[in-house]
N, C-alpha and C positions, 0 to 999 in steps of 0.2 A: 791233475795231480797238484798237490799243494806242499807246502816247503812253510816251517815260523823255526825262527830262533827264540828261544825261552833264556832268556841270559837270568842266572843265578846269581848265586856268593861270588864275589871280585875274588879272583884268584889269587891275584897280587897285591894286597893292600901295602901302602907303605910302612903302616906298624905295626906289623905282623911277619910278611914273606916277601919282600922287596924284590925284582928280579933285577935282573942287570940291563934286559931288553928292555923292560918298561923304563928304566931311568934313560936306557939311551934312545928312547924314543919319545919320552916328557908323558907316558903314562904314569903318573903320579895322581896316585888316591887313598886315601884312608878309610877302612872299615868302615862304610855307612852306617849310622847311628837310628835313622828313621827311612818310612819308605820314601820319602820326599829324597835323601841324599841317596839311593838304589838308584831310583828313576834316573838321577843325575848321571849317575855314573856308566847306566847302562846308555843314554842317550849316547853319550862319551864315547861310548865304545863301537857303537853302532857307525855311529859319522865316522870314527877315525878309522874302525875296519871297510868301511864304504859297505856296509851290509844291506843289499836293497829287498830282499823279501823280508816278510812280515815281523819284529819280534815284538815279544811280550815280555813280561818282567816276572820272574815269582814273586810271591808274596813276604811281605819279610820273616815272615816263619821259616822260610825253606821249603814248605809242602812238597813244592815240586823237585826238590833237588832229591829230599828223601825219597819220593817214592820211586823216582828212575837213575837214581845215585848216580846225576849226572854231572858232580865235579871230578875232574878238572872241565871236559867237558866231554861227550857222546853225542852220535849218531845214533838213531832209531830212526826205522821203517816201522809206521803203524799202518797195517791192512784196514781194507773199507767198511770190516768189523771194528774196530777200536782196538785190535791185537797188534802184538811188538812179534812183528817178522824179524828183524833183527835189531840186534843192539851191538857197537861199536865196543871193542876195549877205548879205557880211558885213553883220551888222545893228548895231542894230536900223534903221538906215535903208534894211537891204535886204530887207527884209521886206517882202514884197507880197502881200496876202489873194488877190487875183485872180488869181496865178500860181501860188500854193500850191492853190486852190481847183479850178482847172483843169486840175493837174496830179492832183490828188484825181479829179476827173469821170474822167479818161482812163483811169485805174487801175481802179477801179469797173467801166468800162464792157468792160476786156479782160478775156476769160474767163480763167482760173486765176490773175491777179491781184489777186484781191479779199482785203482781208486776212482774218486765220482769227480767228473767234472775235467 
């Protein structure tokens, strides 16, 4: 089973959507301008969450944000087809272990869906 963070659009930028957490935790950043300041930010983000599986960055287009309208951000489970067994509501308040969890069982339990490796 394999597990990547795809970190998108900064949720919080300073001039833009300031949160109160981020200032009291010195997450402070401003709307990246190029993909050079993204990478930065997502670097940023990964060390300060101690995120140890794989992330990647989308492109600065968004591609990937659009196509799985993954802000603020979402959980998916993709089956060993390349299909979205499940999709989280926007979290982190939609983040449910018990729906993730039994979306996880269903998969598992269908033949050639089990993921590879």
């Amino acid at each position: 089973m394999e597990f990547l963070v795809v970190y998108i659009v900064e949720a919080h930028p300073t001039d833009i959507w300031q949160s109160e957490s981020n200032i009291r935790d010195s997450v402070l950043f401003a709307t990246p301008k190029n993909e050079d300041d993204r990478a930065y930010v997502a670097g940023a983000c990964v060390r300060k969450l101690g995120i140890k599986m794989p992330a990647v960055l989308d492109e600065f287009s968004d591609s990937t944000e659009r196509v799985y309208t993954g802000w603020p951000d979402r959980i998916y489970l993709v089956d060993a087809r390349g299909r979205i067994a499940y999709k989280s509501a926007p979290g982190p308040f939609g983040f449910h272990a018990e729906a993730l969890g039994a979306a996880l069982a269903r998969v598992m339990a269908t033949p050639g869906l089990q993921p590879k490796g």
